[in-house]
N, C-alpha and C positions, 0 to 999 in steps of 0.2 A: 306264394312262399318265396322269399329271396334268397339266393344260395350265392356262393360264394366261388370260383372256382380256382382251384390253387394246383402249384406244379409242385410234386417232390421224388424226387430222384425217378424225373422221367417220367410218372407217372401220374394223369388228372385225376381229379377224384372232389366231388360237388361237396359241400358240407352246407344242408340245411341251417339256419339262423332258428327255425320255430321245426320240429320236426316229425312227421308223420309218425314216424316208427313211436313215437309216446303222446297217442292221442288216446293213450285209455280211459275209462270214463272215473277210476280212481285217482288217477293223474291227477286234480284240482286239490285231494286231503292231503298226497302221497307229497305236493311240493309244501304246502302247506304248513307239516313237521321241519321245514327250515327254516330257521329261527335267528331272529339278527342280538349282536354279542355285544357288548361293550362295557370296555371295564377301565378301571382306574389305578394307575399304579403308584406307588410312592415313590418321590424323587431320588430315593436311598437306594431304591433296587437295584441289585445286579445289574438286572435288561434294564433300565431303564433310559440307559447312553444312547443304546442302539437300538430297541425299540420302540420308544416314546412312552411317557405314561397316562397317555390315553387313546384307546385302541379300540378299533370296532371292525366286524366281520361277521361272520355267519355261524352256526350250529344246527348241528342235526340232532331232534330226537330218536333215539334207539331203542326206548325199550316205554315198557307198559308204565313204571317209576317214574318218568318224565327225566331220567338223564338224557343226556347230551352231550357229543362227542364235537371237537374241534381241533383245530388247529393250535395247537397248547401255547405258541407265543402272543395269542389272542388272551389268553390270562392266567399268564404265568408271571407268580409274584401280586395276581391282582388282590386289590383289599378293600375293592368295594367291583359288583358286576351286574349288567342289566338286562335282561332276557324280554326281548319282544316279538310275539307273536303275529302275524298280519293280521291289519284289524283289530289289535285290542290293545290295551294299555301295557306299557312294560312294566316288568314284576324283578325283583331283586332275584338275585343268584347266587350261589357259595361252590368255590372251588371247592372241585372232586380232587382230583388229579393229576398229574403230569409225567408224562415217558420223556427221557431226553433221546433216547436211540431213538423212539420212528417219530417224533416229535409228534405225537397225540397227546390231546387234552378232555376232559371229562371236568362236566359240572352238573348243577343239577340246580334248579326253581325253588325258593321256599314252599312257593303252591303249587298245585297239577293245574297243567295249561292245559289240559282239554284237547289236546292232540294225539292222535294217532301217530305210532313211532314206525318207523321209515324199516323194514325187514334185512337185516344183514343179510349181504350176498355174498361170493365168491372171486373174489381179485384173481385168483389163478385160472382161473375161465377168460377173463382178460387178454386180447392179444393185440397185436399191431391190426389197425385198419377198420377195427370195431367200432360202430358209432352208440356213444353213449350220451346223458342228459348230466350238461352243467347246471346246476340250480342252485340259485343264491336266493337271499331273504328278497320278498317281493312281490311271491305270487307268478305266475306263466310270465308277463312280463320280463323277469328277472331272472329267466331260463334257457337254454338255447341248446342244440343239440351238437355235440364235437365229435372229431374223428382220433381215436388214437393211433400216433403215428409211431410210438416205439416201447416196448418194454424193456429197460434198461437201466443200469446204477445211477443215479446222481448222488455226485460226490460236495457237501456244500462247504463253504469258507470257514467253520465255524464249529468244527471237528465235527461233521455228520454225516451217514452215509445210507444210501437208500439201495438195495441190491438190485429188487425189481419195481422202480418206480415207473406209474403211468405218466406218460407226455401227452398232452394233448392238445387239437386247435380247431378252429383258430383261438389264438390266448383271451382269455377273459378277464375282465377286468376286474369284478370285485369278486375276489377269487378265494380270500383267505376263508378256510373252514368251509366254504360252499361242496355240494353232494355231488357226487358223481353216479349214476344212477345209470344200473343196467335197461336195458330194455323192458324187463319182465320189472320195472319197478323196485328193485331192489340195491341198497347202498353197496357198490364196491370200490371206492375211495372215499377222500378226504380232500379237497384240493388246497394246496400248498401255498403252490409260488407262481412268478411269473420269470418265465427263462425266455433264452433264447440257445438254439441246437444251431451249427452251422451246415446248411446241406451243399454238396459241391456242384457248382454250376448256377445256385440258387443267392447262398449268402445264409443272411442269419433270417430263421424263422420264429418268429416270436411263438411262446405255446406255456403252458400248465404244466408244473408237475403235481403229482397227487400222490398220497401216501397210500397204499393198497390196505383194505381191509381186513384183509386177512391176518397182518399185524398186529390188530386189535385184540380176536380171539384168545391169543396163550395169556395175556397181561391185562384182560378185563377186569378179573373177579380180585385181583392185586391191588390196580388204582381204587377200585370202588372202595378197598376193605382199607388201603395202606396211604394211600395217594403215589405210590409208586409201582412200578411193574410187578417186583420183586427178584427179579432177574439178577445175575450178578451184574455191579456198575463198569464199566469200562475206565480204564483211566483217563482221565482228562487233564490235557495240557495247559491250557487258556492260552490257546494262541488263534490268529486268523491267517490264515495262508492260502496262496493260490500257485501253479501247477503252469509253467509256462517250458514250453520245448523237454517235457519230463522231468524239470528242475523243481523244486517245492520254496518259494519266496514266502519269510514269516511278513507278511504288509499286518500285522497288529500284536503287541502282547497285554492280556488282560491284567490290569494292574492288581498290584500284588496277586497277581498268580501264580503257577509254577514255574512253567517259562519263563515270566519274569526273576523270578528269585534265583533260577539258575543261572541267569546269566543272557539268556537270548532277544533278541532285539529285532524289529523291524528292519528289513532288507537283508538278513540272517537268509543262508539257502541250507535248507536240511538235505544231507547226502546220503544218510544211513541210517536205520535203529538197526541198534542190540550187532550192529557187524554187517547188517544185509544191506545193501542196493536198494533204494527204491528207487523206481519209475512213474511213478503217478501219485496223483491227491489220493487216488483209492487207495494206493498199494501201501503209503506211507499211514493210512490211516488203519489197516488191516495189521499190518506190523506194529502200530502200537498198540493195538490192543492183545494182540496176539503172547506180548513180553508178560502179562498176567492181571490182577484186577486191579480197580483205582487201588490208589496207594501204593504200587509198585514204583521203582526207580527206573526209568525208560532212558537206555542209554542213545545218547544221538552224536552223530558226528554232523556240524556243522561248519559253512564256510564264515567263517566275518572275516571280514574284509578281504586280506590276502592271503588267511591262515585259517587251515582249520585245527577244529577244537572238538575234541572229545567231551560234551557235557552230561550230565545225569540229573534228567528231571525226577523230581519226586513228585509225582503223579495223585491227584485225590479225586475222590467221589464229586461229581461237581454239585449233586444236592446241598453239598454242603454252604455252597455260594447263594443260592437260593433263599431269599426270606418270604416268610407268608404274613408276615406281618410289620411293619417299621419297628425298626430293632429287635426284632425275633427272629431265630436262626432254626430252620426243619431241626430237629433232632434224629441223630442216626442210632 
């Protein structure tokens, strides 16, 4: 077995590549239920800028119905998708659903693939230093066992925020939608992205973030029924911004979005909502939602240039940027 041996904060710690702790003899169906995604999006989309309109990753089946959970920017806005099983032929797929808070995606097979669905576990059982199973579409092959090294918020560019997400390493590569699997064989993430954490003494550690499972539960039986949580929406700005010495830099505004129409612009540094202070990507993203739900008017104070400005975003549901079909708009 080849391990890997890595220093973080002081402390060695081996991380298996193929790993003992998941040689159960159900292990072979259990990876199995991971399932490779790829969809096709229209050049009109929203994401289409920024996430390309053709996209391929992984899905886990969940349940006896043959849905399927992923990583939602894997097909969101898709209008054609294709579910491949190992070993068998790909079979078309029809969005389920999509969460923009914990960024889950649900689809589902027009036929039953004949797989066994992966058992919902427990994210909050979850802690720093636990080794868990990456497994992407592919079969043992395409599996490796990781160590988690922090439960913690990631806060991303793109107004999104994760309270307690899993880090884990070493980073995997084809990462998007791929399972995160307890020992006992059971799903408790999602895996996301690929980051990098800075450790001191070490530098930047490349690693996974994963979206915790347990996120799924409250907003299941909503995307299934609605294609949405049902939760109330948050307001959304359409901006991209990043977080440098506690400063908040707008580096993008989505066109005709709100941000835009008010008035703010890339290189814009946000100093306040609603009167308060922020300090961080979190803290400025907690204080906007905190002013009330989309649609709200989110008062900001902003520097441009040498002057700052009191602005008032009108805030909207961002479903509503969303098409599921070329020139068709969700209806709210």
């Amino acid at each position: 077995m080849r391990r890997m041996g890595m220093v973080f904060m002081g402390v060695v710690f081996l991380i298996g590549l193929h790993g003992h702790a998941f040689s159960d003899p159900g292990a072979e169906g259990m990876i199995k239920a991971v399932v490779r995604i790829r969809s096709i999006i229209p050049q009109e989309a929203e994401s289409a800028g920024t996430l390309g309109t053709q996209r391929e990753g992984n899905g886990v089946v969940i349940d006896a119905e043959g849905m399927i959970l992923t990583v939602g920017y894997l097909i969101r806005e898709a209008e054609s998708i294709e579910v491949s099983v190992l070993g068998e032929k790909p079979i078309s797929g029809t969005f389920v659903g999509y969460d923009f808070n914990t960024g889950l995606g649900l689809l589902k097979t027009d036929k039953p693939l004949g797989v066994a669905p992966i058992e919902l576990g427990q994210s909050a059982a979850v802690k720093a230093w636990d080794s868990l199973l990456v497994a992407a579409h592919g079969g043992e092959e395409a599996a490796q066992v990781a160590r988690v090294i922090s439960r913690s918020e990631f806060a991303g560019y793109w107004e999104y925020l994760l309270e307690e997400a899993i880090y884990t390493v070493p980073a995997y590569p084809n990462f998007g939608g791929a399972a995160l699997i307890s020992p006992e064989g059971k799903l408790v993430g999602i895996v996301s992205l690929f980051t990098q954490v800075p450790i001191p003494g070490v530098g930047l550690l490349p690693c996974n973030v994963s979206i915790p499972i347990d996120l799924l539960n409250p907003i299941l039986a909503s995307l299934k029924s609605t294609g949405r949580s049902g939760k109330t929406q948050r307001p959304w700005l359409g901006i991209n911004a990043e977080e440098s010495h506690g400063r908040i830099f707008i580096t993008k505004v989505t066109s005709g979005g709100p941000a835009e129409k008010a008035g703010l612009k890339p290189g814009d540094v946000i100093l306040a909502v609603d009167g308060k202070e922020i300090t961080g990507l979190s803290d400025f993203y907690r204080k906007v939602w905190a002013v009330g739900k989309a649609g709200v008017q989110v008062p900001l104070s902003a520097l441009q240039g040498v002057k700052i400005r009191e602005i008032k975003v009108h805030s909207i549901d961002r479903h509503q940027r969303v098409r599921t079909k070329p020139g068709k708009e969700i209806s709210l």
